[in-house]
C-alpha positions in Angstrom: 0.0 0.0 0.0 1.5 3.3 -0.9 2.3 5.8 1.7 -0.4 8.6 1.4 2.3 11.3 3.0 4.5 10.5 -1.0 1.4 9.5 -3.1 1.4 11.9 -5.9 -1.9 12.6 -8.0 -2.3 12.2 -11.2 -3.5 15.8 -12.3 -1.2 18.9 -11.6 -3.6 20.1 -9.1 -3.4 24.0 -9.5 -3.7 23.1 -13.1 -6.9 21.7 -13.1 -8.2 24.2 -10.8 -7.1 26.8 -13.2 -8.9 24.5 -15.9 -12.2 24.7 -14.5 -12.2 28.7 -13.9 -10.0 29.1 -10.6 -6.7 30.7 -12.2 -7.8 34.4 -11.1 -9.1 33.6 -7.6 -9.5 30.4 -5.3 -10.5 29.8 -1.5 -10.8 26.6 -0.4 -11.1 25.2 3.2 -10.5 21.7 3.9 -12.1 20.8 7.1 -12.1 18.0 9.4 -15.8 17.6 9.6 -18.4 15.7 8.1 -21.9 17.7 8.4 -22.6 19.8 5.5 -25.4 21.1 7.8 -22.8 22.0 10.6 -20.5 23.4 8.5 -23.2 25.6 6.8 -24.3 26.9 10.7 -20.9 27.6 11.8 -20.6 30.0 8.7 -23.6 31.4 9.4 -25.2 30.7 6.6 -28.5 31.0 5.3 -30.2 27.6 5.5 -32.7 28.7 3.0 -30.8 29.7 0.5 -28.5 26.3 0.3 -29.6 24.3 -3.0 -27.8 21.7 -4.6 -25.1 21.0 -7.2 -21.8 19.6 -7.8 -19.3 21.8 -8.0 -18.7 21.5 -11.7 -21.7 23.3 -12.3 -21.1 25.9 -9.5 -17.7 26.2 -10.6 -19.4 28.0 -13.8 -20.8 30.8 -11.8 -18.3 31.6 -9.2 -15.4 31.8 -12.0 -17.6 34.2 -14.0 -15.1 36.9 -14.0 -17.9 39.7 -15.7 -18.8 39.9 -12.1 -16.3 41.7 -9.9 -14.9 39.3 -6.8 -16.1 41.7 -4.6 -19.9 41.1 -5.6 -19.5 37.7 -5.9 -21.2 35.3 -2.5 -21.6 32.0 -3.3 -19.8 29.4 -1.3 -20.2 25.8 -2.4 -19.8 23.0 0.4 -19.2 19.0 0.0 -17.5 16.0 1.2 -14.1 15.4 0.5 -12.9 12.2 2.3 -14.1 10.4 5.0 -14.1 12.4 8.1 -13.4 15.5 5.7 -15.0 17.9 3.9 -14.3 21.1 1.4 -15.8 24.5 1.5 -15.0 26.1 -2.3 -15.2 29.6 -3.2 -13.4 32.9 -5.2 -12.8 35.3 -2.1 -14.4 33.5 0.9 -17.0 33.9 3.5 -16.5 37.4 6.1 -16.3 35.1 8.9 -13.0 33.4 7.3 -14.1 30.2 8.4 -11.7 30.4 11.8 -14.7 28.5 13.8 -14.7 25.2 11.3 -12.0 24.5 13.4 -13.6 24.8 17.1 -13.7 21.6 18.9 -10.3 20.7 18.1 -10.8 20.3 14.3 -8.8 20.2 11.4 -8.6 23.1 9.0 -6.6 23.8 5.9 -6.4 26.5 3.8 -5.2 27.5 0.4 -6.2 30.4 -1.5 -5.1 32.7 -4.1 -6.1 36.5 -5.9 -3.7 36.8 -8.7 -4.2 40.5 -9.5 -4.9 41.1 -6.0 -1.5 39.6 -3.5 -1.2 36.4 -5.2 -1.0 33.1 -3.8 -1.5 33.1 0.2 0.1 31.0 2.6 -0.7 27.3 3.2 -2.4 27.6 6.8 -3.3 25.2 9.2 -5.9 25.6 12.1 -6.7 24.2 15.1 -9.3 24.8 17.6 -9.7 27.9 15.9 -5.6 29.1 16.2 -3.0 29.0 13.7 -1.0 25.5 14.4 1.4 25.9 11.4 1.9 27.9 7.7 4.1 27.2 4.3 5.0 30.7 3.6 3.8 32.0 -0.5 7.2 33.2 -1.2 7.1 34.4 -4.7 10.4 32.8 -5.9 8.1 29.8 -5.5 10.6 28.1 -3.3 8.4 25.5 -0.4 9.6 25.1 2.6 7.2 23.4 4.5 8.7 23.6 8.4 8.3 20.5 10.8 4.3 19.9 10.8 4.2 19.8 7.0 7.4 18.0 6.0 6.2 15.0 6.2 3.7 15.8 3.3 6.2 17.3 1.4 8.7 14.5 0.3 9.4 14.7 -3.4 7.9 18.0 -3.9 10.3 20.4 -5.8 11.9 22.9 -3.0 13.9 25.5 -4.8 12.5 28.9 -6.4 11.2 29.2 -10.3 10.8 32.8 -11.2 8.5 31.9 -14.2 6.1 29.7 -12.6 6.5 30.2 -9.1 2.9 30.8 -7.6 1.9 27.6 -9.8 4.0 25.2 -8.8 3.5 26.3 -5.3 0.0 26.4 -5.7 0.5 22.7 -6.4 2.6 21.9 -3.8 0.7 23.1 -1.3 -2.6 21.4 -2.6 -0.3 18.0 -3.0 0.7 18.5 0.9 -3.3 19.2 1.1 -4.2 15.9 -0.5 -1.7 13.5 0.9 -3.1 14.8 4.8 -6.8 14.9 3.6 -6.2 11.3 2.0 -7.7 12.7 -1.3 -6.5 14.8 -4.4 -8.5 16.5 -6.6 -9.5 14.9 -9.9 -12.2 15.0 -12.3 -14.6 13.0 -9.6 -14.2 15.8 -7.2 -15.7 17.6 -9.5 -18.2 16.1 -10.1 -19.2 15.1 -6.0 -22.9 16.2 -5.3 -22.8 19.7 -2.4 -24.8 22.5 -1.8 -24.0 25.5 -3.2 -25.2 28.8 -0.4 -25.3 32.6 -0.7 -23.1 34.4 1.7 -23.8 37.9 3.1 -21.3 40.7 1.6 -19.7 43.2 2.8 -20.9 46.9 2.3 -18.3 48.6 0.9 -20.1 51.6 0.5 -20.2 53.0 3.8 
């Protein structure tokens, strides 16, 4: 049986984000929980306006860049792996999902604005504190500290100045995947969640 902390997936994962919409802006959560429904009251979230729809279909409307991110509010929530599950979105509920991680829970997260600071660090929560980060250096050089270097054996470590924030953005979701037990692929896609509306934030004063 292979190690899951040096499996490697079969699709470059940033790439296939990128493929289905996500090359301008991503936030995902990966959180160790199970309940959609939990998940969608900790966020604070609208019960009534949940419907649902895999994310392929979803993925249509939040990458619709003739809408501005900052008008943009849906939020689409499914399982991932057992005893995990995925919270997708372009820019990310107010509440930044710090309480998914109450009750001594699991939370990753990756996320990226390209025009806005480009690819944030990896981040890894805990009972609602930061346990441990990769830093988004934009040489594109990983270093992964002592939590995450497990996950990160065979991963390239040094800089690209051409493709750094891509090949980190892999990296990271690689490290993502191998702690999750699950990469993304085309039947991630296509996994049956609920899409919700999330509140936005007046800008205007």
């Amino acid at each position: 049986m292979t190690d899951r902390r040096t499996a490697s997936p079969e699709h470059d994962q940033y790439g296939l984000l990128a493929a289905h919409g996500f090359d301008e802006a991503f936030f995902g959560l990966w959180v160790e929980r199970d309940d959609l429904d939990e998940l969608a009251g900790l966020l604070r979230l609208d019960p009534r306006s949940g419907r649902d729809v895999r994310l392929i279909e979803e993925a249509a409307t939040m990458t619709d860049w003739s809408v501005p991110l900052e008008e943009k509010d849906s939020l689409w929530i499914g399982p991932h792996s057992p005893g995990w599950s995925v919270v997708i979105s372009t820019s990310g509920p107010e509440t930044g999902g710090w309480c998914l991680s109450s009750g001594n829970r699991g939370m990753l997260m990756v996320d990226w604005h390209r025009e806005i600071d480009g690819l944030s660090d990896l981040a890894y929560y805990r009972d609602g504190n930061l346990v441990a980060e990769v830093p988004a250096l934009p040489s594109g050089e990983l270093l992964p500290g002592q939590l995450f270097e497990p996950y990160a054996q065979g991963l390239p470590r040094d800089g690209d100045p051409n493709e750094g924030d891509e090949r980190l953005a892999h990296a990271f979701l690689t490290i993502v995947g191998r702690m999750t037990g699950r990469f993304l692929d085309g039947d991630w896609f296509r996994t049956p969640g609920r899409a919700h509306r999330f509140p936005l934030v007046d800008t205007h004063g």
